[in-house]
C-alpha positions as a Markdown table, in Angstrom:
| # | Residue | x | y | z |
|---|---|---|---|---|
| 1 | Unk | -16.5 | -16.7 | 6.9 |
| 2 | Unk | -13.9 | -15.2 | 9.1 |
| 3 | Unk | -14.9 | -12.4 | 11.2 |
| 4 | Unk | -13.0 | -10.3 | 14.4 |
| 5 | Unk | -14.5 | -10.3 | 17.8 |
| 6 | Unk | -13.3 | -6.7 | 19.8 |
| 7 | Unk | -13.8 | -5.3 | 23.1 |
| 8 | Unk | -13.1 | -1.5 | 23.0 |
| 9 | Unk | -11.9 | 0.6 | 25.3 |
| 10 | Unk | -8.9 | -0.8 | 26.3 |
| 11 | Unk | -5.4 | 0.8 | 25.8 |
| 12 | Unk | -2.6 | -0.4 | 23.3 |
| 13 | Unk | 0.7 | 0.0 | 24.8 |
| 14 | Unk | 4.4 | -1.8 | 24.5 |
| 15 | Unk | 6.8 | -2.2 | 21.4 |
| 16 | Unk | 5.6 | -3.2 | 18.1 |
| 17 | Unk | 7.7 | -4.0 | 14.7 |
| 18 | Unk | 5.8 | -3.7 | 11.4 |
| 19 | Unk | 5.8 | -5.7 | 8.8 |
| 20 | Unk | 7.8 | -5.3 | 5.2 |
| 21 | Unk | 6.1 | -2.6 | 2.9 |
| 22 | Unk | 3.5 | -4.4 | 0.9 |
| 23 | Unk | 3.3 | -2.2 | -1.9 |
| 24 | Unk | 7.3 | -2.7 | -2.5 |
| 25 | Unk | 6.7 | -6.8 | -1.8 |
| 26 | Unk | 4.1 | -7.2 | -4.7 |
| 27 | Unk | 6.2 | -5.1 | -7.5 |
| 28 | Unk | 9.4 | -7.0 | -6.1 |
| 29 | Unk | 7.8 | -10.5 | -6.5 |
| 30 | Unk | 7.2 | -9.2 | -10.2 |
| 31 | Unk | 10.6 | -7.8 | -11.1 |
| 32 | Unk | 11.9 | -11.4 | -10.0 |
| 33 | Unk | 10.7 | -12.4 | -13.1 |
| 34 | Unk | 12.9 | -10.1 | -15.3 |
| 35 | Unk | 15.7 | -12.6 | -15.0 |
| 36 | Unk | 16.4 | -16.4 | -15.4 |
| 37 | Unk | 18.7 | -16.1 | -12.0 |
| 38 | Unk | 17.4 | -17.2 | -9.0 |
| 39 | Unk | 16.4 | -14.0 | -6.3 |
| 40 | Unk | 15.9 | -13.6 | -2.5 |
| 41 | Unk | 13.7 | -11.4 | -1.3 |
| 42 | Unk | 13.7 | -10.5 | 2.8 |
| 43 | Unk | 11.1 | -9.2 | 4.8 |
| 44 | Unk | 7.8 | -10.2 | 2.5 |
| 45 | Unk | 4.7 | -9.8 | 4.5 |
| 46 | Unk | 3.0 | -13.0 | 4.5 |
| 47 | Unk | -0.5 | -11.5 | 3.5 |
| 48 | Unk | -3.1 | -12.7 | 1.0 |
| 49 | Unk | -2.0 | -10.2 | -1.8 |
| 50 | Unk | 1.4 | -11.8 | -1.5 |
| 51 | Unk | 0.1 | -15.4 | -1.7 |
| 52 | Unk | -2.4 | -14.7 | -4.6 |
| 53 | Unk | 0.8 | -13.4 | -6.2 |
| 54 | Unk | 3.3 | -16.3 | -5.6 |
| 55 | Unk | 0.1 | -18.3 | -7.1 |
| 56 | Unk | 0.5 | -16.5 | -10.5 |
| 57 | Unk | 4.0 | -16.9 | -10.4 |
| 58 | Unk | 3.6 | -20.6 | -10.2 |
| 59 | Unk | 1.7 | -20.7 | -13.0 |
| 60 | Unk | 3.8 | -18.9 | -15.1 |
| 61 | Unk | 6.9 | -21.0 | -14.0 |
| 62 | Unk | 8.7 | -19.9 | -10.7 |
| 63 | Unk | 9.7 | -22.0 | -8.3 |
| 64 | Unk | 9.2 | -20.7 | -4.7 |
| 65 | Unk | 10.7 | -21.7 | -1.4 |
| 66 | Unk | 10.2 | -20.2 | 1.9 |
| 67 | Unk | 13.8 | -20.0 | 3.8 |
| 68 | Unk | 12.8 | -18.7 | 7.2 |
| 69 | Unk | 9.8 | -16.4 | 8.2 |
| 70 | Unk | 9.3 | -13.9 | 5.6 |
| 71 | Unk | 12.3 | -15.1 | 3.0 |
| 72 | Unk | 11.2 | -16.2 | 0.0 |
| 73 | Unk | 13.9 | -17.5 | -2.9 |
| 74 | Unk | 12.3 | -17.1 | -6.5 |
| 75 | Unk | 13.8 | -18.9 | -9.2 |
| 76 | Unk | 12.1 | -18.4 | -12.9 |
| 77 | Unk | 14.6 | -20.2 | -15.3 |
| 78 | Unk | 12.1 | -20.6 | -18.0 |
| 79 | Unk | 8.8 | -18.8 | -18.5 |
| 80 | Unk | 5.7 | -22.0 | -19.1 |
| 81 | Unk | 3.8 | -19.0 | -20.0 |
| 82 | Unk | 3.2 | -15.6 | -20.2 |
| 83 | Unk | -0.2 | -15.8 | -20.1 |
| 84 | Unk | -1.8 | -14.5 | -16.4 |
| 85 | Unk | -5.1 | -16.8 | -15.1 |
| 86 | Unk | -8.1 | -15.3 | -15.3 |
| 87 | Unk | -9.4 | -16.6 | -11.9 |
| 88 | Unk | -6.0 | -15.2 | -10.3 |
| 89 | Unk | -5.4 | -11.9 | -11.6 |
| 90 | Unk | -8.9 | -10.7 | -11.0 |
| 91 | Unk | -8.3 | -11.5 | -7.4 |
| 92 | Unk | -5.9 | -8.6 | -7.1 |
| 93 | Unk | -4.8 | -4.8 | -8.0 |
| 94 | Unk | -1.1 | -6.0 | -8.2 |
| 95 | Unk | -1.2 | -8.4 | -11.0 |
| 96 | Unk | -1.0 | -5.4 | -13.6 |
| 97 | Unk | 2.2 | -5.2 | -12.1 |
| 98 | Unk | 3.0 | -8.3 | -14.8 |
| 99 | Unk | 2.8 | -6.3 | -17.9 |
| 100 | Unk | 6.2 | -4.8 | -17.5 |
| 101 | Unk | 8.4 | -7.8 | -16.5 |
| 102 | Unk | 7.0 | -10.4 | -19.2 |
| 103 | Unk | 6.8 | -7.6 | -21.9 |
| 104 | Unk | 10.7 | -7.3 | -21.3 |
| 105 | Unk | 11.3 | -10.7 | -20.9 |
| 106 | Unk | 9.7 | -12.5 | -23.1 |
| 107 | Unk | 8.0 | -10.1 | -25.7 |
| 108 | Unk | 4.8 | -10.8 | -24.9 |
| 109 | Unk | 1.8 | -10.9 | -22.3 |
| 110 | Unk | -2.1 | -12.1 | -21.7 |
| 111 | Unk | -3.6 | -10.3 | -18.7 |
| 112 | Unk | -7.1 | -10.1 | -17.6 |
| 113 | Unk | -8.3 | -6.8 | -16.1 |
| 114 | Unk | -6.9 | -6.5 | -12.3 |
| 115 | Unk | -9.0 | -6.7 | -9.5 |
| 116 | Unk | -8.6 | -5.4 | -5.8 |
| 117 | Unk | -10.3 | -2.3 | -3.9 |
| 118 | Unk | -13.4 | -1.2 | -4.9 |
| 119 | Unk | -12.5 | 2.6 | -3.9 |
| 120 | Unk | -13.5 | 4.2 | -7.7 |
| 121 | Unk | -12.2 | 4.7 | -10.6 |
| 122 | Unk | -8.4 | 2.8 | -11.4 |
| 123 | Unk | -7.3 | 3.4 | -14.7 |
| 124 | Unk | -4.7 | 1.5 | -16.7 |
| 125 | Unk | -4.5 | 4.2 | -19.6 |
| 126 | Unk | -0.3 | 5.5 | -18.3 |
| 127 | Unk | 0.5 | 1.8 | -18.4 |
| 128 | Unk | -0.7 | 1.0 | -21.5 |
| 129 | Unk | 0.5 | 4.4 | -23.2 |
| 130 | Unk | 3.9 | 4.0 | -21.8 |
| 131 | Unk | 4.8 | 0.1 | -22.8 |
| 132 | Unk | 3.7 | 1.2 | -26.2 |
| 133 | Unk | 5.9 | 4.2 | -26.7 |
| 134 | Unk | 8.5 | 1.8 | -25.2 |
| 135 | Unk | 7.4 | -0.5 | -28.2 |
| 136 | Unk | 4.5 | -2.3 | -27.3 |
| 137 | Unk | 1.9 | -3.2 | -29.6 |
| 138 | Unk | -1.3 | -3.3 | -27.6 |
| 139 | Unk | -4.8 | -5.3 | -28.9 |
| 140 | Unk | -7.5 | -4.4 | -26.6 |
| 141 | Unk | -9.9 | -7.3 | -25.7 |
| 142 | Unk | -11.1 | -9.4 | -23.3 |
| 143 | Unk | -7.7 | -9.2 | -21.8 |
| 144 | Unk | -4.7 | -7.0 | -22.0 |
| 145 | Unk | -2.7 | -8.4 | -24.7 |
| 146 | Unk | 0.8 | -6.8 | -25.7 |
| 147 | Unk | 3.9 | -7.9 | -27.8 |
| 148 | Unk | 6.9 | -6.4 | -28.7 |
| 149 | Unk | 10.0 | -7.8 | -31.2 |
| 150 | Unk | 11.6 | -5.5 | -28.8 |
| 151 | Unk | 11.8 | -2.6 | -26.6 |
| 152 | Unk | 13.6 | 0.6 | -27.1 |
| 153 | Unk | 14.4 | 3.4 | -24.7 |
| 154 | Unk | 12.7 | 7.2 | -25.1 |
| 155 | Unk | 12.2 | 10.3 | -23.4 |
| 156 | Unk | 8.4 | 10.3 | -21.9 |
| 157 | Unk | 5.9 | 11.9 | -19.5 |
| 158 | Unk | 3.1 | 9.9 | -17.9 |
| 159 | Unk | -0.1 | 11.7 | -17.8 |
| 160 | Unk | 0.0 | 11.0 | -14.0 |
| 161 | Unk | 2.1 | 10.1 | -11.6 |
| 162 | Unk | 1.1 | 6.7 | -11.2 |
| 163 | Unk | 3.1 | 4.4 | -8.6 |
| 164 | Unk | 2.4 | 1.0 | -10.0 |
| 165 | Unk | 2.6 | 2.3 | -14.0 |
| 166 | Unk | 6.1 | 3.9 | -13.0 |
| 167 | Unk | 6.8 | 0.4 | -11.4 |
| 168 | Unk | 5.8 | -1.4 | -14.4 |
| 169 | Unk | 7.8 | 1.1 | -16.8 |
| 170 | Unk | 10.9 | 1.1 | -14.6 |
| 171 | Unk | 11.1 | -2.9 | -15.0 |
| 172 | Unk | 10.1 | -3.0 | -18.4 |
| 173 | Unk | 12.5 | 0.1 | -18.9 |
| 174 | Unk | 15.3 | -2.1 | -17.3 |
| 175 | Unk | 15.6 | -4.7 | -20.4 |
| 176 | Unk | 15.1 | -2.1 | -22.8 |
| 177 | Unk | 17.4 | -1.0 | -25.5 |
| 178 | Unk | 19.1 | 2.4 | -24.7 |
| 179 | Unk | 18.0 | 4.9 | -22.5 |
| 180 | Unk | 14.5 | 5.6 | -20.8 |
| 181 | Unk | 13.6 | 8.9 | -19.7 |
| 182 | Unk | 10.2 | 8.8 | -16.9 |
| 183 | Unk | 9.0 | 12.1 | -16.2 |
| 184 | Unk | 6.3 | 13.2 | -14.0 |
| 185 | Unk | 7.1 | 9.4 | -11.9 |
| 186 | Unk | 5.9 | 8.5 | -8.8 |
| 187 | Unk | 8.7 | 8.5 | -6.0 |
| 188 | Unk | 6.8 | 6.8 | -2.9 |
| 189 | Unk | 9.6 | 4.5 | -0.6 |
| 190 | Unk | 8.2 | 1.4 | -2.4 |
| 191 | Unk | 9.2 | 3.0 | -6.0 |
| 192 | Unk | 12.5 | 3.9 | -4.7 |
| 193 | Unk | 12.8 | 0.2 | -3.7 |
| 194 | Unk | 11.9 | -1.1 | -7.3 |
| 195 | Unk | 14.8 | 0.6 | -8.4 |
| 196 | Unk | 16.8 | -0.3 | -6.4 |
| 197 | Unk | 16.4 | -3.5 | -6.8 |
| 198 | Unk | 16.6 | -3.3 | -10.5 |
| 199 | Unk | 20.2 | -2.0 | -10.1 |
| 200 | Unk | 21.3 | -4.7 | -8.1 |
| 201 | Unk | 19.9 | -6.9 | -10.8 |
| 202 | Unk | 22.4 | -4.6 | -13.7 |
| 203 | Unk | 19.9 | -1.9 | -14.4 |
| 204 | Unk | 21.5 | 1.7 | -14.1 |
| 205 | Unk | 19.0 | 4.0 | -12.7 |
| 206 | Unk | 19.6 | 7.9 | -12.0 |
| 207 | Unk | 17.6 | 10.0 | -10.3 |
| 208 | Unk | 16.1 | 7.6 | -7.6 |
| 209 | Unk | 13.8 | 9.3 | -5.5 |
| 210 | Unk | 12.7 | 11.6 | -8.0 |
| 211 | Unk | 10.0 | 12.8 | -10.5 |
| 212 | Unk | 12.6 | 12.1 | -13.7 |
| 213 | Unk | 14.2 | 9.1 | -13.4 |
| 214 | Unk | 16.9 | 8.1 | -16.3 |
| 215 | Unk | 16.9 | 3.9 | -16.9 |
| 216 | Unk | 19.6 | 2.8 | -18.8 |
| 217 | Unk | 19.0 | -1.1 | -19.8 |
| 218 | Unk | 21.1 | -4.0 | -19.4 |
| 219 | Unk | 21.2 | -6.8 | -22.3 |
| 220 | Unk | 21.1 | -9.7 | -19.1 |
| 221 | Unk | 19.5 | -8.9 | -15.8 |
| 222 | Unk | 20.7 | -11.1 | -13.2 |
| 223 | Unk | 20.0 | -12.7 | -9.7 |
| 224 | Unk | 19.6 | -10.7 | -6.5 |
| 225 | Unk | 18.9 | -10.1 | -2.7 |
| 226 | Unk | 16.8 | -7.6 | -1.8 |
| 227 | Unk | 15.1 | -6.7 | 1.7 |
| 228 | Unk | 12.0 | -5.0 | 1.8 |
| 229 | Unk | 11.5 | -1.7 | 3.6 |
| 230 | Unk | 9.1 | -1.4 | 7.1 |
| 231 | Unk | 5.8 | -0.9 | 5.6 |
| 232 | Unk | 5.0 | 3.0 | 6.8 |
| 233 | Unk | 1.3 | 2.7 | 6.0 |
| 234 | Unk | 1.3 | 0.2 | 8.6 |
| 235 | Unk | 3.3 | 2.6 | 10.8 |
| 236 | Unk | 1.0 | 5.2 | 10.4 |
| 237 | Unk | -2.0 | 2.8 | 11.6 |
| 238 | Unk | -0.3 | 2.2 | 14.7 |
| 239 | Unk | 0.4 | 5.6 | 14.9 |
| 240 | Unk | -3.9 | 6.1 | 15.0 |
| 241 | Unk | -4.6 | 3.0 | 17.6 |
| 242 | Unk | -2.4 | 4.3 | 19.7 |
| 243 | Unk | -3.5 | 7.3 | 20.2 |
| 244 | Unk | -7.4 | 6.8 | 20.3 |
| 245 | Unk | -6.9 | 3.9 | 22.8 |
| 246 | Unk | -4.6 | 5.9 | 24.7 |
| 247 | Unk | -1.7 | 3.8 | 24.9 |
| 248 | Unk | 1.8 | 4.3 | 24.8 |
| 249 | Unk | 3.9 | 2.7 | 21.8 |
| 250 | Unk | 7.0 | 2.6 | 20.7 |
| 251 | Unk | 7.2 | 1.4 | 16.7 |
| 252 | Unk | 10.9 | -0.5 | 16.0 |
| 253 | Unk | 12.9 | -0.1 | 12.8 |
| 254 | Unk | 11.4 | 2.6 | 11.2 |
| 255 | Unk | 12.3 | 4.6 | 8.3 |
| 256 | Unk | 11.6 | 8.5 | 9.6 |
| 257 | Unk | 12.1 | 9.8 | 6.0 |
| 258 | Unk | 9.5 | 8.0 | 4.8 |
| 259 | Unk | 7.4 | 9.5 | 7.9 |
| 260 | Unk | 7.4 | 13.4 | 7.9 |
| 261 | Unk | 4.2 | 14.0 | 6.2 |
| 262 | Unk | 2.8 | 11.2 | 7.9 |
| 263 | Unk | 4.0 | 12.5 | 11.1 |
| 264 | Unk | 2.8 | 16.2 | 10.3 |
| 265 | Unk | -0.5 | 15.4 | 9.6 |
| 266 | Unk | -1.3 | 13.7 | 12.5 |
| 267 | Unk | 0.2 | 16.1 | 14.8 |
| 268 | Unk | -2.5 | 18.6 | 12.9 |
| 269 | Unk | -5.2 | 16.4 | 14.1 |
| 270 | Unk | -3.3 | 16.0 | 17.7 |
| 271 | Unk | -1.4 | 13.0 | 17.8 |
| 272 | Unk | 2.1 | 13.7 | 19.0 |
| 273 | Unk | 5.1 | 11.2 | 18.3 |
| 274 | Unk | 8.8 | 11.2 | 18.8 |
| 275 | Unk | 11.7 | 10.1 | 16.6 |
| 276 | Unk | 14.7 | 8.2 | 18.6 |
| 277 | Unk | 17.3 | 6.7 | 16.3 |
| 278 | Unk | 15.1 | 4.1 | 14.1 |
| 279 | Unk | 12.2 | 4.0 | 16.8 |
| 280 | Unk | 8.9 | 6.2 | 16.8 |
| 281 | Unk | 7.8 | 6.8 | 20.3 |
| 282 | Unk | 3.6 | 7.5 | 20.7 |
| 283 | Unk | 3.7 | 8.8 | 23.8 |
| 284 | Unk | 0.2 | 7.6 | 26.3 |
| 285 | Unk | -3.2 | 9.4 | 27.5 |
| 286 | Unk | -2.6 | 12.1 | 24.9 |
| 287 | Unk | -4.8 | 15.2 | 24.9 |
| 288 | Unk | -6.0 | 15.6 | 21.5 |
| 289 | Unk | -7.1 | 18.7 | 20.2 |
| 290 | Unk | -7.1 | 19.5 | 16.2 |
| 291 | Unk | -4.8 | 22.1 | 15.8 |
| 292 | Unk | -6.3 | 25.1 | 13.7 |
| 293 | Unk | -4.8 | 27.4 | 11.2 |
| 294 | Unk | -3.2 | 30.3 | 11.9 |
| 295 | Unk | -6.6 | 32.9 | 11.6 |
| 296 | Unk | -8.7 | 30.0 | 12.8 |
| 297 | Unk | -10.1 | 28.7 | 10.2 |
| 298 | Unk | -10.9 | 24.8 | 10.0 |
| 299 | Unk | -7.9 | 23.1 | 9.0 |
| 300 | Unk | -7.8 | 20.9 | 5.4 |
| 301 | Unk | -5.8 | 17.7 | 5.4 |
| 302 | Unk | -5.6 | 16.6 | 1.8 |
| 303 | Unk | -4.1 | 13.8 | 0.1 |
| 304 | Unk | -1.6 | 13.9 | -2.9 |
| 305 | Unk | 1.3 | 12.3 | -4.9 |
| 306 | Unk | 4.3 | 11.6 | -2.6 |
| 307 | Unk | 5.9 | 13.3 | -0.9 |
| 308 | Unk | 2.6 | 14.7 | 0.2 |
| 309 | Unk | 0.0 | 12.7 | 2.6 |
| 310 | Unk | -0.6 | 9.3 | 1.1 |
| 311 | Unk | -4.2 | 8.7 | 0.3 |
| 312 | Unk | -4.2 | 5.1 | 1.7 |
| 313 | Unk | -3.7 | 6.6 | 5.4 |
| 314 | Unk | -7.2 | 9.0 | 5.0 |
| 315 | Unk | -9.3 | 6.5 | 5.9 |
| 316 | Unk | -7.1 | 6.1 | 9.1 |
| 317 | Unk | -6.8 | 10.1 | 10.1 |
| 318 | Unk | -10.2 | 10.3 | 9.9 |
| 319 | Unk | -11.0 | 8.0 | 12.1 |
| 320 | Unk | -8.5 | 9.2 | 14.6 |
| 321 | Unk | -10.1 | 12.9 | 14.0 |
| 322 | Unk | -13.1 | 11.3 | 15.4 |
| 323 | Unk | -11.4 | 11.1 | 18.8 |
| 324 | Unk | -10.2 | 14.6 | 18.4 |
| 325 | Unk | -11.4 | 17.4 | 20.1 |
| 326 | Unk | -12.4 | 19.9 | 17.0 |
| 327 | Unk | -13.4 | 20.2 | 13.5 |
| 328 | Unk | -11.8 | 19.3 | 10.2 |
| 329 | Unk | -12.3 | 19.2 | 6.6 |
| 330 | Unk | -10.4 | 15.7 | 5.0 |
| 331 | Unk | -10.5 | 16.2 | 0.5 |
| 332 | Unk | -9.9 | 12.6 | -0.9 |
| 333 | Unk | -8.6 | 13.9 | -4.4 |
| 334 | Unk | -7.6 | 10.9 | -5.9 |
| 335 | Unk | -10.6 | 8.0 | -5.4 |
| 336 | Unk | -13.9 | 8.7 | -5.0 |
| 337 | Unk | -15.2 | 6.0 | -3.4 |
| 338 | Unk | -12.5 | 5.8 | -0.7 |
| 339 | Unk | -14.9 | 8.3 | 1.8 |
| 340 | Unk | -18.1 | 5.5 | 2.0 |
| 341 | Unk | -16.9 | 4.0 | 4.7 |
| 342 | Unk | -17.9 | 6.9 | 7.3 |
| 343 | Unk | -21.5 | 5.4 | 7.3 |
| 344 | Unk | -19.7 | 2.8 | 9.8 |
| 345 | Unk | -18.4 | 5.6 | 11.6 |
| 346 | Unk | -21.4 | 7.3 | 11.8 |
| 347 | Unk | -23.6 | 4.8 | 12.8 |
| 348 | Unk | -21.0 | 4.1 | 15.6 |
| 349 | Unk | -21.3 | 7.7 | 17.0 |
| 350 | Unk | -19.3 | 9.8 | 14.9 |
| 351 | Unk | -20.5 | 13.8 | 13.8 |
| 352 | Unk | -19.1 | 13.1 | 10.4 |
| 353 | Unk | -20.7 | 15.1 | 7.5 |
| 354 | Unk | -20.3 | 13.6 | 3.9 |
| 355 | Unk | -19.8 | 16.5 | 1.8 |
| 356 | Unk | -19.8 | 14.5 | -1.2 |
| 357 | Unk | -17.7 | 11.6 | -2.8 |
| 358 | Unk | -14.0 | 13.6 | -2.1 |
| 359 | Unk | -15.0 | 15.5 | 1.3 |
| 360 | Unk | -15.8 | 14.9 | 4.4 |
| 361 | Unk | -16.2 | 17.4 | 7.6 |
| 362 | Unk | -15.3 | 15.7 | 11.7 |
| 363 | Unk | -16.6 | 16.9 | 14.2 |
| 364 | Unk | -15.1 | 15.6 | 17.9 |
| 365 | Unk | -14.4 | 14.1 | 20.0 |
| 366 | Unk | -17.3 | 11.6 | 19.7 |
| 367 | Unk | -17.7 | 8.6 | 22.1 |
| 368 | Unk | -18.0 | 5.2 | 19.5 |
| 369 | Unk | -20.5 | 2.1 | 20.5 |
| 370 | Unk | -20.0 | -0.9 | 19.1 |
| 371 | Unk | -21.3 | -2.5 | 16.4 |
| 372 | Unk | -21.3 | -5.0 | 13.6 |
| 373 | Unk | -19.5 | -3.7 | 10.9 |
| 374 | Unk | -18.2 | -5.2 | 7.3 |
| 375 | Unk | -14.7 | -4.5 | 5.9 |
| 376 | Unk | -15.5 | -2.7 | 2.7 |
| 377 | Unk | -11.6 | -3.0 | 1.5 |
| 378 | Unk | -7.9 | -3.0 | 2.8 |
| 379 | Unk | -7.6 | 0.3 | 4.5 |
| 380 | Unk | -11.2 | 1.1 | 5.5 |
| 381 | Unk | -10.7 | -2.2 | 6.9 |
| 382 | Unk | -7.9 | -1.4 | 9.1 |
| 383 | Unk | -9.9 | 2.1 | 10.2 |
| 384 | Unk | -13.1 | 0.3 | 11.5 |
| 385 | Unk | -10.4 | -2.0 | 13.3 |
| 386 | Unk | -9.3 | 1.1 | 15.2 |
| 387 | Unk | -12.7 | 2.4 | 16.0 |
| 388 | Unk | -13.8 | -0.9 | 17.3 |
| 389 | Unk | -11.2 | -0.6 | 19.5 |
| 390 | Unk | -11.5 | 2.7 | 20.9 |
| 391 | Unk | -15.4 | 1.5 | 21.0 |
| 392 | Unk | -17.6 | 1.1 | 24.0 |
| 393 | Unk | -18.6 | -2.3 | 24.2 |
| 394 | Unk | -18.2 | -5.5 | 21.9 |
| 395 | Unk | -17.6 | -5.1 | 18.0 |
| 396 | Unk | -17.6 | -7.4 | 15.2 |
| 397 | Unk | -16.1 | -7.2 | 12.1 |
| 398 | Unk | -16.8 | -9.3 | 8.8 |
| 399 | Unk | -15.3 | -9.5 | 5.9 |
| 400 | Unk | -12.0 | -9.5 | 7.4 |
| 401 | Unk | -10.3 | -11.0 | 4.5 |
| 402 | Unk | -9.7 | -6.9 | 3.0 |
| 403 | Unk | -7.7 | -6.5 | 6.5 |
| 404 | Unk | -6.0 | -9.9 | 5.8 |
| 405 | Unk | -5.1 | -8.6 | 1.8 |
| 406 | Unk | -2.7 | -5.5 | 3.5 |
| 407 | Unk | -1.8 | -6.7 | 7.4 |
| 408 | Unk | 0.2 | -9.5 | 8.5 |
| 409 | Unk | -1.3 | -11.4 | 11.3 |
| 410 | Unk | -2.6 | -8.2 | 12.8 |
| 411 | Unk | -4.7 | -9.9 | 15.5 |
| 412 | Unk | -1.7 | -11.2 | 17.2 |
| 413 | Unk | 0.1 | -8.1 | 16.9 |
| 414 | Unk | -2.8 | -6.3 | 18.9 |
| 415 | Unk | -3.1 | -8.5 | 21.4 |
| 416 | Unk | 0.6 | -8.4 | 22.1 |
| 417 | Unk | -0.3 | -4.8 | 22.9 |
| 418 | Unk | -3.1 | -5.9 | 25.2 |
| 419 | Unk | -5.9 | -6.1 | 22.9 |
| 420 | Unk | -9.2 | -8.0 | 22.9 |
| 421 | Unk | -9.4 | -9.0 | 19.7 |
| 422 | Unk | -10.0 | -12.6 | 19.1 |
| 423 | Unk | -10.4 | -14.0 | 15.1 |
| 424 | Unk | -13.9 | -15.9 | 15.1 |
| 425 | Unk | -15.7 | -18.3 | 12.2 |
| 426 | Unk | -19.2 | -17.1 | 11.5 |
């Protein structure tokens, strides 16, 4: 097994560009498979998610060739199958994402239950209930099974406003006969990319960027290019090292749009940044203080549907509050599982107080020790990583293959920033 070797305490500075949005590279991969046309897809992180994802694709009947660093070209001519491997789609959250494009393709699909993050509860209920009132018939076993003589648009509203259900719907939407009507859809970057892509491919899709998006099929999708966008969950995790090591940073090709939550929240917990053109300056040896409300009362950061604070960047302001001088109340709404990774924290140094599965109350600034830690999934992952390196002394981290799932070679990345950090077989 893989683990990460750190020595803490040492500040992150220089220029840094993220990798492509891995939550828009998985959907992509899958909407590829809506035509028989060969597409190109730009800037794909070249993480495990991804790979266990071309995998699939293989199976099913894609050809897939690498044309430079992070260019893939996809070509599905004819399905073999529309059946999804067990072994493979258990392996990750994303391979739900095949319900939609094979439904509209070929009429049918076989997928096991998904895997990915243990962080609580997942359900599948808005996909299911939305293929079928496109047309679906759904037989509950073993597997998700679902056929359909064909799809027709209608008016709906999902009972929540799930990003990879709206994904799914939009691609399944995108063959469908007529017009589709999503209400209460998410709008995160990465769905906005979906569509997008799906209009290059014929698809006519109003209201992008919305909760109500219209989807107006086309009887022959066709080929694409498509680049994905910088991957602002990553942003915001350079965002956190940054500031706890004390470094200066300067993040390229950004997307500040996608970053004024993001960016509000942290400067609540005291972590000041700078827009300039398509770069986000973190400027060094910040002083941070959590910034109260207005009568003084501890401040609440919560997490919600976009365009509010993504949940999957909790885990990471959290551990940043821990270098913060101040106290603060974080509410995990949407997982409950997503908060067990304080123990880690805790037994590092942190005045954390686990409220219960959804709440959690920092304390700081606390000095961190090192310690051996485990990786519990992609994003707690990536907040350990932090802590270990605003740590006193020398940290290791197992399980490292969660950080692997979401970050592209990360290790080098840090140590381009001067990090000691060195990848290690245990």
């Amino acid at each position: 097994m893989e683990a990460f070797r750190i020595e803490g305490g040492v500040p992150l500075s220089g220029r840094i560009r993220v990798s492509g949005n891995k939550n828009e590279a998985l959907p992509a991969l899958a909407c590829s498979l809506l035509t028989d046309q060969p597409v190109v897809l730009n800037n794909v992180p070249d993480i495990i998610d991804v790979r266990v994802m071309l995998d699939i694709m293989r199976h099913l009947g894609t050809t897939v060739t690498y044309e430079g660093p992070n260019r893939l070209h996809l070509h599905t001519p004819k399905l073999k199958t529309t059946k999804v491997p067990v072994a493979l789609g258990r392996r990750v959250r994303a391979s739900i994402l095949f319900l939609g494009p094979l439904l509209g393709r070929a009429g049918s699909v076989d997928l096991p239950p998904p895997g990915g993050d243990v962080i609580g509860r997942r359900r599948v209920d808005t996909h299911l209930d939305g293929l079928e009132q496109l047309g679906a018939r759904f037989q509950h076993g073993d597997t998700y099974r679902l056929n359909a003589s064909k799809l027709v648009g209608i008016d709906m509203f999902l009972d929540e406003a799930s990003v990879t259900a709206t994904e799914n719907l939009l691609m399944a939407a995108a063959t469908a006969e007529g017009t589709t009507t999503l209400r209460n859809a998410a709008s995160e970057p990465h769905v906005q990319g979906i569509a997008r892509m799906l209009v290059q491919m014929g698809a006519q899709i109003d209201g992008v960027g919305s909760n109500c998006m219209s989807v107006t099929g086309a009887k022959v999708l066709t080929g694409c290019e498509h680049t994905i966008g910088p991957d602002y969950l990553e942003i915001g995790s350079f965002v956190g090292l940054a500031a706890v090591t004390g470094g200066d940073l300067v993040i390229e090709d950004v997307v500040a749009e996608d970053l004024r939550m993001v960016r509000m929240v942290f400067d609540r917990i005291g972590v000041r940044t700078k827009m300039r053109g398509t770069e986000l300056h973190v400027p060094g040896r910040q002083k941070l203080e959590i910034r109260t409300d207005l009568s003084g009362h501890v401040p609440k950061i919560d997490d919600a549907p976009w365009p509010q604070f993504p949940t999957d960047l909790m885990s990471i302001a959290i551990t940043v509050a821990t270098q913060s001088r101040g106290t603060v109340l974080f509410f995990e709404k949407m997982f409950e599982g997503r908060m067990f990774f304080v123990d880690a924290l805790i037994g590092m140094g942190a005045q954390i107080i686990l409220c219960d599965p959804h709440r959690v109350v920092v304390v700081g600034p606390s000095q961190l020790y090192a310690s051996r830690l485990e990786s519990p999934d992609v994003r707690a992952g990536m907040s350990l990583l932090i802590a270990a390196l605003c740590a006193r002394g020398t940290s290791v981290i197992h399980n490292i293959r969660q950080i692997d799932r979401g970050y592209e070679r990360i290790e080098e990345k840090l140590r381009s920033l001067g990090a000691r950090i060195e990848r290690i077989q245990e």
